[in-house]
C-alpha positions as YAML, in Angstrom:
chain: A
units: angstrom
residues:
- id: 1
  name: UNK
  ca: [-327.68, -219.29, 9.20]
- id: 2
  name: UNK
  ca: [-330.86, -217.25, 9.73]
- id: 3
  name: UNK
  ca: [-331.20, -214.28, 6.82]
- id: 4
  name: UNK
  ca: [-332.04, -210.82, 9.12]
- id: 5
  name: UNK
  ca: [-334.34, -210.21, 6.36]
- id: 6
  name: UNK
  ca: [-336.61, -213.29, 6.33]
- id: 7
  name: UNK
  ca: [-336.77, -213.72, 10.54]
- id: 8
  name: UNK
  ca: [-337.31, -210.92, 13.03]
- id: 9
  name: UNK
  ca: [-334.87, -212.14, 15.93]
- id: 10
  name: UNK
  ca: [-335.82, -211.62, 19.54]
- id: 11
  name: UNK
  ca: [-333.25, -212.07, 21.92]
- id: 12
  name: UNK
  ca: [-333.80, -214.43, 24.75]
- id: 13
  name: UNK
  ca: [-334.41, -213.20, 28.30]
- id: 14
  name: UNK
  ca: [-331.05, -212.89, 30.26]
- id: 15
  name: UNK
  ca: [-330.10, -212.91, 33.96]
- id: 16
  name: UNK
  ca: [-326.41, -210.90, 32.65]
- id: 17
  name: UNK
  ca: [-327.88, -207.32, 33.37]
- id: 18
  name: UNK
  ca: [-328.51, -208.70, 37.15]
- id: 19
  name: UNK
  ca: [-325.37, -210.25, 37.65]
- id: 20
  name: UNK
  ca: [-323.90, -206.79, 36.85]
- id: 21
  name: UNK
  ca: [-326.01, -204.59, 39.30]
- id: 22
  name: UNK
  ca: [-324.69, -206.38, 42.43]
- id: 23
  name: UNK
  ca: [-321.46, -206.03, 40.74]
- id: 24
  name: UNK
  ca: [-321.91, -202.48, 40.52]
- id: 25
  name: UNK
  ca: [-323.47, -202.24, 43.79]
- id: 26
  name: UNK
  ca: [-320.46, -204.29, 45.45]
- id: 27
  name: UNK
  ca: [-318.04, -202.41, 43.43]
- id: 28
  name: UNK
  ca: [-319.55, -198.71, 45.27]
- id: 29
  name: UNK
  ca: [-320.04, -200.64, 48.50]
- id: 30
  name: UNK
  ca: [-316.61, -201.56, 48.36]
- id: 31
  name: UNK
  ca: [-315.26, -198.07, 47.70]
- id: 32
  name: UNK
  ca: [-317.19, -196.66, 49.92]
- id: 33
  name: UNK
  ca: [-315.80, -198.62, 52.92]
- id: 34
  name: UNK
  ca: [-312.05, -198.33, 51.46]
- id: 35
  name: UNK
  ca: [-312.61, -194.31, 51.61]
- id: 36
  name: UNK
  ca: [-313.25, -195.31, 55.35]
- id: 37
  name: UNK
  ca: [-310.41, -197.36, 55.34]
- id: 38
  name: UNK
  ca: [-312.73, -200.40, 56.58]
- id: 39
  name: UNK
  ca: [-310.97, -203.83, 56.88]
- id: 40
  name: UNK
  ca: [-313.52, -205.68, 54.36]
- id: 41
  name: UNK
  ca: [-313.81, -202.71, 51.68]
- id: 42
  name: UNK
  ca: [-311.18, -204.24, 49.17]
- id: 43
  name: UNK
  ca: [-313.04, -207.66, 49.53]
- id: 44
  name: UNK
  ca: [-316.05, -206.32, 48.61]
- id: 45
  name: UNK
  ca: [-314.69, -203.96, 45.61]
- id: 46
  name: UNK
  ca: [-312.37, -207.12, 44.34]
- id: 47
  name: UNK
  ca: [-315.99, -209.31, 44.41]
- id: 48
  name: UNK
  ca: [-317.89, -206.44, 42.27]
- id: 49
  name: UNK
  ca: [-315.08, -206.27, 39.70]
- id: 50
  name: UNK
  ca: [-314.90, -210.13, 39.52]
- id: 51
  name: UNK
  ca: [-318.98, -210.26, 38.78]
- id: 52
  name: UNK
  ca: [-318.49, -207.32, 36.42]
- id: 53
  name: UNK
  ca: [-315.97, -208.69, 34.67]
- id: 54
  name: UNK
  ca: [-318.04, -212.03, 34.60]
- id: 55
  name: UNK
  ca: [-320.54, -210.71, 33.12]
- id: 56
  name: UNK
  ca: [-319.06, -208.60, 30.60]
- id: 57
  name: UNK
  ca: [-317.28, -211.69, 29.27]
- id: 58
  name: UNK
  ca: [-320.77, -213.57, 29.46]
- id: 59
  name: UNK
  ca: [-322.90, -211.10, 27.82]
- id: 60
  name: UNK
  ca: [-320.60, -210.51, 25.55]
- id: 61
  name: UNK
  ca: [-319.73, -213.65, 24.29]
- id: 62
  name: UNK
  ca: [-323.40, -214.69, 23.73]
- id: 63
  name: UNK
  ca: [-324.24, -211.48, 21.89]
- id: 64
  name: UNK
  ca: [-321.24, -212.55, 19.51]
- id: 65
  name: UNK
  ca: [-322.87, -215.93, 18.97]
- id: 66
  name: UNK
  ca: [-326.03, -214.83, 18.58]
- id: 67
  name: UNK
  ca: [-324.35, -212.23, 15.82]
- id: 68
  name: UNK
  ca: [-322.08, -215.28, 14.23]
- id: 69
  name: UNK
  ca: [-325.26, -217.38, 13.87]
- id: 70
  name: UNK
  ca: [-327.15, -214.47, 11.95]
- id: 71
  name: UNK
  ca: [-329.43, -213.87, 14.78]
- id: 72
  name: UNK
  ca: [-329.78, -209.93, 14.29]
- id: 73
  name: UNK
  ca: [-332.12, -207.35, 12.92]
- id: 74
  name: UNK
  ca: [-332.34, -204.10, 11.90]
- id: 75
  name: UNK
  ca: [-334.66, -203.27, 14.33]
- id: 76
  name: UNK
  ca: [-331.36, -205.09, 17.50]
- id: 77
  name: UNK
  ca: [-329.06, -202.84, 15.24]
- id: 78
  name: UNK
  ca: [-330.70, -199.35, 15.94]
- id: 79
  name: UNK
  ca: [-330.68, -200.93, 19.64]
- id: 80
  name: UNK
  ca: [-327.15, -201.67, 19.85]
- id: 81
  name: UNK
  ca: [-326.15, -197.71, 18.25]
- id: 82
  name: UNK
  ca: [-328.55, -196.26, 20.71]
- id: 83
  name: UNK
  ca: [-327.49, -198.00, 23.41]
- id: 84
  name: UNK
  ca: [-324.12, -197.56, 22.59]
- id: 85
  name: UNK
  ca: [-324.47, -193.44, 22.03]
- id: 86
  name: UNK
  ca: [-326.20, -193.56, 25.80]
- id: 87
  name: UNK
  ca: [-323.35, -194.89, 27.50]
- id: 88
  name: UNK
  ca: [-320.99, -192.67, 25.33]
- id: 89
  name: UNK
  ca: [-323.36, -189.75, 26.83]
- id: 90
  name: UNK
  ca: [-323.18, -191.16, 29.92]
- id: 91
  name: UNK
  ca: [-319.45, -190.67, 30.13]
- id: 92
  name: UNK
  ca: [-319.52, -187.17, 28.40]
- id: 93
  name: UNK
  ca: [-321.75, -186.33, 31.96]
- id: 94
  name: UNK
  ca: [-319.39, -187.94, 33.92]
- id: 95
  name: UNK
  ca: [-316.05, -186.12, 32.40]
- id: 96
  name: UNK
  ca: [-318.60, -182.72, 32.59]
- id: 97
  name: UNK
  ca: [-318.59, -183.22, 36.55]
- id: 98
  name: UNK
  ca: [-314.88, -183.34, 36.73]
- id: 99
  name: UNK
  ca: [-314.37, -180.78, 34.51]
- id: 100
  name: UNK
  ca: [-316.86, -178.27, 36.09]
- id: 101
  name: UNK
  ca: [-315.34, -179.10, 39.67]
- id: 102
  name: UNK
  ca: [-311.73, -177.81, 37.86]
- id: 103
  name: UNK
  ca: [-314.18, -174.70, 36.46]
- id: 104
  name: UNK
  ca: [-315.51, -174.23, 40.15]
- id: 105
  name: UNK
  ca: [-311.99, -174.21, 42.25]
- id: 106
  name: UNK
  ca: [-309.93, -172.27, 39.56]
- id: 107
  name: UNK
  ca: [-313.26, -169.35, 38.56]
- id: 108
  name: UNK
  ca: [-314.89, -169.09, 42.01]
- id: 109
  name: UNK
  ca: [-313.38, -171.05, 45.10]
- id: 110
  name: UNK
  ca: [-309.61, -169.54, 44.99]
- id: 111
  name: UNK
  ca: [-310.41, -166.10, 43.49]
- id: 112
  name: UNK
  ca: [-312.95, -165.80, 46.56]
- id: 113
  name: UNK
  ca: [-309.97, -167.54, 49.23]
- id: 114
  name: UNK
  ca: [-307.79, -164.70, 47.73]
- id: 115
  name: UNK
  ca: [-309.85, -162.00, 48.37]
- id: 116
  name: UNK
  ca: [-310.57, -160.93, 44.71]
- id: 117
  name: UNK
  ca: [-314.11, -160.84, 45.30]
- id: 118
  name: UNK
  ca: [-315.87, -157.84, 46.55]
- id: 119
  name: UNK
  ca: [-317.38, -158.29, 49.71]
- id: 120
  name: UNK
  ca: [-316.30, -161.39, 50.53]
- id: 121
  name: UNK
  ca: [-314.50, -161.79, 53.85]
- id: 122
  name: UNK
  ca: [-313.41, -165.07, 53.90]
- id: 123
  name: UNK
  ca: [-309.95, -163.92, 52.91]
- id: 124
  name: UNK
  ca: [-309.43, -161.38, 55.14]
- id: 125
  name: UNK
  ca: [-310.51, -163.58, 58.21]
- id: 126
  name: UNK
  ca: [-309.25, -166.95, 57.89]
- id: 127
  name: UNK
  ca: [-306.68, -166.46, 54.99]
- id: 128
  name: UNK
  ca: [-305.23, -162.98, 54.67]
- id: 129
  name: UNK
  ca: [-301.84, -164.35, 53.38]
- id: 130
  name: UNK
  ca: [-302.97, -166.45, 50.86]
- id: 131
  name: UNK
  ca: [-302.15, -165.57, 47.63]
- id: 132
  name: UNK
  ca: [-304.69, -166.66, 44.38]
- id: 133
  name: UNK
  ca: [-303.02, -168.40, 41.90]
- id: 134
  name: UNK
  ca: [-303.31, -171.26, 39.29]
- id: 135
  name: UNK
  ca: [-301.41, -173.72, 39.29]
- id: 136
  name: UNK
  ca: [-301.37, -173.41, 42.99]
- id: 137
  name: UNK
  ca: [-298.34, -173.96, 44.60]
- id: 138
  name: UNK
  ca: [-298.69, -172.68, 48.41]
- id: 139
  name: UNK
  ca: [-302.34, -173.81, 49.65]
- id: 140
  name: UNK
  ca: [-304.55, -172.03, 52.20]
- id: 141
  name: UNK
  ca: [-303.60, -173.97, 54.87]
- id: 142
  name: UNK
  ca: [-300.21, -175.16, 53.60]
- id: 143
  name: UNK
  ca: [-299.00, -177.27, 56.99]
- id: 144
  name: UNK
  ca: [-302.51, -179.31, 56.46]
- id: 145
  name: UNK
  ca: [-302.08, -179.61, 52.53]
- id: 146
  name: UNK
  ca: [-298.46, -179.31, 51.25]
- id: 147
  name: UNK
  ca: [-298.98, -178.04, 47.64]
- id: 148
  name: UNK
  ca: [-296.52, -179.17, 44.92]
- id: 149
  name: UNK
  ca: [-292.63, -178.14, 43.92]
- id: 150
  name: UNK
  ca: [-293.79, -177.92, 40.28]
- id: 151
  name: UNK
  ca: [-297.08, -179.12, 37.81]
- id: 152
  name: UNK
  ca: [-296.11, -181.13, 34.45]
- id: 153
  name: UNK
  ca: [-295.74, -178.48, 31.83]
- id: 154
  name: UNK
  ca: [-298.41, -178.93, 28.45]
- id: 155
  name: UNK
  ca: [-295.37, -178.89, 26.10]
- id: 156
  name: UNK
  ca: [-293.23, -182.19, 27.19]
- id: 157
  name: UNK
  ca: [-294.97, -185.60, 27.83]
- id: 158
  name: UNK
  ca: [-298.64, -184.11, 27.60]
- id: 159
  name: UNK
  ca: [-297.78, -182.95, 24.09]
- id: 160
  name: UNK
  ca: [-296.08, -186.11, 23.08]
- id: 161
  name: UNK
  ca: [-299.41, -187.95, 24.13]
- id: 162
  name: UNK
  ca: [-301.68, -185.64, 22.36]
- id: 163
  name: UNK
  ca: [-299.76, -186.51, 19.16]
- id: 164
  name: UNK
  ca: [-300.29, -190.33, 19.99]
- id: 165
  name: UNK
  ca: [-303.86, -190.28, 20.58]
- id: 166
  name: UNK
  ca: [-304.62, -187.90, 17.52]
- id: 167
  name: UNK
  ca: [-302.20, -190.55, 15.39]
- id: 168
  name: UNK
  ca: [-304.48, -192.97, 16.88]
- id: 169
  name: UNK
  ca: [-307.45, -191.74, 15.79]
- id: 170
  name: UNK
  ca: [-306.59, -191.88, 12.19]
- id: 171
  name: UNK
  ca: [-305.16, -195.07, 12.34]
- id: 172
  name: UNK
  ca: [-308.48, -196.37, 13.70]
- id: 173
  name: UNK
  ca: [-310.26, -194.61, 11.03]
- id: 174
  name: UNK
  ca: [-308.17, -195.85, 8.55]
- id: 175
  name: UNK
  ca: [-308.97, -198.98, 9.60]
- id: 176
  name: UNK
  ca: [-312.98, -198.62, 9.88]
- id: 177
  name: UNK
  ca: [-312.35, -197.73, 6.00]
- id: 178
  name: UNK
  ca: [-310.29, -201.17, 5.62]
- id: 179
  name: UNK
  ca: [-313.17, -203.28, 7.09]
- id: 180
  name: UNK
  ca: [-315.59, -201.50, 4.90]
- id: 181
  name: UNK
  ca: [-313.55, -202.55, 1.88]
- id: 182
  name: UNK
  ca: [-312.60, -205.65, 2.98]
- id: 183
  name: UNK
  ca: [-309.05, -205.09, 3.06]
- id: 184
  name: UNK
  ca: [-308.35, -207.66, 6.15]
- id: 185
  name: UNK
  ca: [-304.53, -207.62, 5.92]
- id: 186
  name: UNK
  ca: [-304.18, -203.55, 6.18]
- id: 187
  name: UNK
  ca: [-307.48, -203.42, 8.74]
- id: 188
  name: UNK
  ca: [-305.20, -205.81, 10.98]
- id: 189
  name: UNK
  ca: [-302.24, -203.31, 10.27]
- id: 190
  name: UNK
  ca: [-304.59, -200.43, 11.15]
- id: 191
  name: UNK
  ca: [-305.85, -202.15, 14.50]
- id: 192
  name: UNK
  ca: [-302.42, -203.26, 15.84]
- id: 193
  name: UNK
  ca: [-300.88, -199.62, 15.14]
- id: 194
  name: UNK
  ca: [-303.97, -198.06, 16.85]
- id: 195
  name: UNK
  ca: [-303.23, -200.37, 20.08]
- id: 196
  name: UNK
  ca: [-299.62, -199.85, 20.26]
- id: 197
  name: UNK
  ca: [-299.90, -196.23, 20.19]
- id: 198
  name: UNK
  ca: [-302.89, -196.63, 23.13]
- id: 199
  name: UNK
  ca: [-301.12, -198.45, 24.96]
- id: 200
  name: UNK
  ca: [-297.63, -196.19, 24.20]
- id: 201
  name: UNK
  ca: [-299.91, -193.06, 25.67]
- id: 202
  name: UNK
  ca: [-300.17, -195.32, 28.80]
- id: 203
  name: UNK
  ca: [-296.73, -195.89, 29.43]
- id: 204
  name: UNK
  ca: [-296.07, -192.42, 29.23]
- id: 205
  name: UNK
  ca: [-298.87, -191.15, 31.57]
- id: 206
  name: UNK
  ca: [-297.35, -193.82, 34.46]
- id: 207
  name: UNK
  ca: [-294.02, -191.98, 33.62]
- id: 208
  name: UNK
  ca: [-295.65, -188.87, 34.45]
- id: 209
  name: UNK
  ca: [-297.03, -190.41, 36.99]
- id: 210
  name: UNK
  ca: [-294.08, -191.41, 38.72]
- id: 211
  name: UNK
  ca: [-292.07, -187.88, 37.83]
- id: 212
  name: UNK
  ca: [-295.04, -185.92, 39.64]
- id: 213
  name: UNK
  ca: [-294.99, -188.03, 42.92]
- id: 214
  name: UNK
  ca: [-291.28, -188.43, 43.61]
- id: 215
  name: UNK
  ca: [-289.74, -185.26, 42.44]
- id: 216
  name: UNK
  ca: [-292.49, -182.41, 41.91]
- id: 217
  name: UNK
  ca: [-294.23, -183.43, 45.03]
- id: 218
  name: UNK
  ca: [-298.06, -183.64, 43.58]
- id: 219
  name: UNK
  ca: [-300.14, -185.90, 45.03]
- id: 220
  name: UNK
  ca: [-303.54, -186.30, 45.67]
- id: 221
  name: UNK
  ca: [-302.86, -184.59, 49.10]
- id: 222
  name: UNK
  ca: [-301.40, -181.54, 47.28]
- id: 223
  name: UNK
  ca: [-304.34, -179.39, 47.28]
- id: 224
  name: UNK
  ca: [-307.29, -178.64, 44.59]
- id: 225
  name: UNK
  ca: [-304.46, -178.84, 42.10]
- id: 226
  name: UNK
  ca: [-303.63, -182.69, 42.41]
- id: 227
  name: UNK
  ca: [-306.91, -184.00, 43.24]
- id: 228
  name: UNK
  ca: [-308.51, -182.23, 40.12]
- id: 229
  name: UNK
  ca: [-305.36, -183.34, 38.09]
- id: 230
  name: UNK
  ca: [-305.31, -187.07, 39.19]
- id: 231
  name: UNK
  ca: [-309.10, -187.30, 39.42]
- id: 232
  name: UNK
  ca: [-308.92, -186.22, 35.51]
- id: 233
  name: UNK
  ca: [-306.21, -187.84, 34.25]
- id: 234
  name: UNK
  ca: [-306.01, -190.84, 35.99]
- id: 235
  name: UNK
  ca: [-310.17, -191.79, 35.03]
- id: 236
  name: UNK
  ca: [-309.33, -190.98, 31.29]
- id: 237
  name: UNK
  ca: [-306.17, -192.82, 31.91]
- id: 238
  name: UNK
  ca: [-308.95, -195.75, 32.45]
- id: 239
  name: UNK
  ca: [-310.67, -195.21, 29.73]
- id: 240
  name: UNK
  ca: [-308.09, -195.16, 27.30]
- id: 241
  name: UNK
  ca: [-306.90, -199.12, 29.27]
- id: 242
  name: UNK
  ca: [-310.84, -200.28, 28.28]
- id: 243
  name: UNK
  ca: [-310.68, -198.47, 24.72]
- id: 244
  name: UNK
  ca: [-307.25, -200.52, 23.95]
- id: 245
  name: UNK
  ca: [-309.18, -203.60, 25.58]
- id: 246
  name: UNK
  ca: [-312.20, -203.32, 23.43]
- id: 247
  name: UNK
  ca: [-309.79, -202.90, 20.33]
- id: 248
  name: UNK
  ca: [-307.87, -206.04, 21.25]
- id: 249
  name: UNK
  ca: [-310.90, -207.98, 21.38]
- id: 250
  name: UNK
  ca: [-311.89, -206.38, 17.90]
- id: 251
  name: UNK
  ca: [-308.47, -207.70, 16.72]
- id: 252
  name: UNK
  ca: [-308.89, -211.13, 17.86]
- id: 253
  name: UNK
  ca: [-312.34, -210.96, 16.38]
- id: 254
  name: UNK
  ca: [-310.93, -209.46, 13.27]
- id: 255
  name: UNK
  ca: [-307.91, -212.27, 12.85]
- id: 256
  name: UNK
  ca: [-310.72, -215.21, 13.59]
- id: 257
  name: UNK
  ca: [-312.83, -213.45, 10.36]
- id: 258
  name: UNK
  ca: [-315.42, -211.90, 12.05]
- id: 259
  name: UNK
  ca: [-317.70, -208.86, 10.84]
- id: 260
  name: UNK
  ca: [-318.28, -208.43, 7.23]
- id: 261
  name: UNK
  ca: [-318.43, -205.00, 5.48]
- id: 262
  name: UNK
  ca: [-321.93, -204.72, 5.95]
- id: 263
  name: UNK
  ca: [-321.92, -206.16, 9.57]
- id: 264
  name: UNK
  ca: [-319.58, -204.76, 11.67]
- id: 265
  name: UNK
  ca: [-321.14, -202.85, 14.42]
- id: 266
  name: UNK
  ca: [-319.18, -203.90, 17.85]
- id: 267
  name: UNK
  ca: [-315.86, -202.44, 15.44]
- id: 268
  name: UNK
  ca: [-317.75, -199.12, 14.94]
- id: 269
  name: UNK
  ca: [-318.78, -199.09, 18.92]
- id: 270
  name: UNK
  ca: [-315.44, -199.66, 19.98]
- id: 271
  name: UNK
  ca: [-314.16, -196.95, 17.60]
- id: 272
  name: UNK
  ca: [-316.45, -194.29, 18.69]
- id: 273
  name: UNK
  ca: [-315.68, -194.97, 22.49]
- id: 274
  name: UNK
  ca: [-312.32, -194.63, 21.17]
- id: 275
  name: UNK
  ca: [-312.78, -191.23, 19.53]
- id: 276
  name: UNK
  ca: [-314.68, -189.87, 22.23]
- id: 277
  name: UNK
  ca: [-311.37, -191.09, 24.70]
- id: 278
  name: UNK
  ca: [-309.21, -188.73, 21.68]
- id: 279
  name: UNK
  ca: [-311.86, -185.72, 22.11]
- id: 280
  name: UNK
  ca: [-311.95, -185.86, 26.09]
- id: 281
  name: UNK
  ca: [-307.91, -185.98, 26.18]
- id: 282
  name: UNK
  ca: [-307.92, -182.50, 23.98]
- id: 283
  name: UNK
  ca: [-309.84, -180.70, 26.33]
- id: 284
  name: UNK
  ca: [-307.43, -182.36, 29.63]
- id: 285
  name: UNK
  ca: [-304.80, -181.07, 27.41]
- id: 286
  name: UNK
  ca: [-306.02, -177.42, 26.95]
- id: 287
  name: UNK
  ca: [-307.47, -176.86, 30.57]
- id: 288
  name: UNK
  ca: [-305.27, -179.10, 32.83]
- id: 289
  name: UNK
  ca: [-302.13, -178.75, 31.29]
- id: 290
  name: UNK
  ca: [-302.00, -175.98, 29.57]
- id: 291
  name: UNK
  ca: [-303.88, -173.23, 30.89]
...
């Protein structure tokens, strides 16, 4: 094993980050053309995801090797945390679109459809019925858009998940203090309790899932309302399924005696993605179900 301290380690040159852009780039191509309903769109997004996949496993994998052989330094450390707090940015960006598109139809859009701006004539011209109100029920044009029977209430199954991922939260903590102390049977303990509790909140949001489609009648065609609502849940949804993926991994990695107390950094990644999923599912809680 190579000591960080006596050899600065320079990772090889990789062709990874390439085999990822075209799966990126197939991945949007292949949305693109499914939003157009074209024939060969699902080909192309199911080839992207198979090359991202690919190379996430790839990357991955050698990074772990190169980390198992002692082939680090501080200097790939710092990298690793920056890079890391970049793509956590990344995604604060991308929730901060979604959100301000909820901001934008509930603030300005339907207060300006319902004529409670002053001097604004759209309401009186093409909608004079329409009524302003959030949740919306009855659309502007309600034959074109059908809006829902009824919105999932903050105090029921939204609640019960809040209290899951904030149980979560301190589970994984409590483990991050377990691998710092080198207590490997409760860190395990700690890990597993952390994934069935993410993966508990998942089986609960497809039950909501399933109660808002067949009997409250919202949909993605339902209006502002259910695109903001699905467009918000359903991506954290995702990102709670890759947060209980990167903790499995940690677990496997854990059980096979990886990471030492001082070395440990793809455990602390995969916990702060994990507490920025927590933090991002408050804020869906306060302004999508509850307000």
């Amino acid at each position: 094993m190579i000591s960080p301290d006596s050899k600065y380690y320079v990772p090889h040159s990789s062709y990874w980050p390439i085999v990822g852009s075209i799966g990126l780039f197939l991945m949007g191509l292949g949305a693109a053309h499914l939003l157009h309903a074209k024939s060969w769109g699902p080909y192309l997004f199911m080839a992207g995801s198979i090359l991202l996949v690919t190379m996430m496993f790839g990357w991955f994998g050698t990074v772990i090797k190169e980390s198992r052989q002692g082939l680090y330094s501080e200097q790939m450390d710092r990298s690793f945390r920056w890079g890391m707090f970049w793509f956590i940015f990344s995604e604060v960006m991308f929730f901060g679109v979604f959100f301000g598109a909820l901001f934008y139809a509930r603030e300005i859009s339907l207060p300006s459809l319902g004529g409670l701006t002053s001097g604004d004539m759209t309401h009186q011209i093409l909608w004079p019925n329409f009524q302003a109100a959030w949740p919306l029920y009855i659309n502007p044009d309600q034959e074109e858009f059908k809006g829902p029977m009824k919105v999932i209430g903050a105090m029921g199954i939204p609640a019960l998940n809040t209290l899951l991922l904030l149980s979560s939260a301190v589970t994984v903590t409590w483990a991050h203090w377990c691998l710092k102390k080198n207590k490997r049977e409760m860190l395990v303990v700690g890990m597993m309790l952390t994934i069935v509790l993410g993966v508990t909140f998942l089986g609960f949001q497809i039950y909501e899932y399933i109660l808002a489609h067949h009997h409250y009648g919202l949909t993605f065609s339902s209006g502002i309302y259910g695109t903001t609502f699905f467009m918000l849940t359903g991506f954290h949804g995702a990102h709670v399924l890759v947060g209980a993926i990167m903790l499995t991994v940690m677990l496997v990695r854990i059980v096979k005696g990886h990471f030492t107390p001082e070395h440990h950094f793809a455990f602390e990644a995969s916990a702060w993605y994990w507490h920025f999923v927590d933090v991002v599912w408050l804020f869906l809680f306060v302004f999508v179900y509850w307000l």
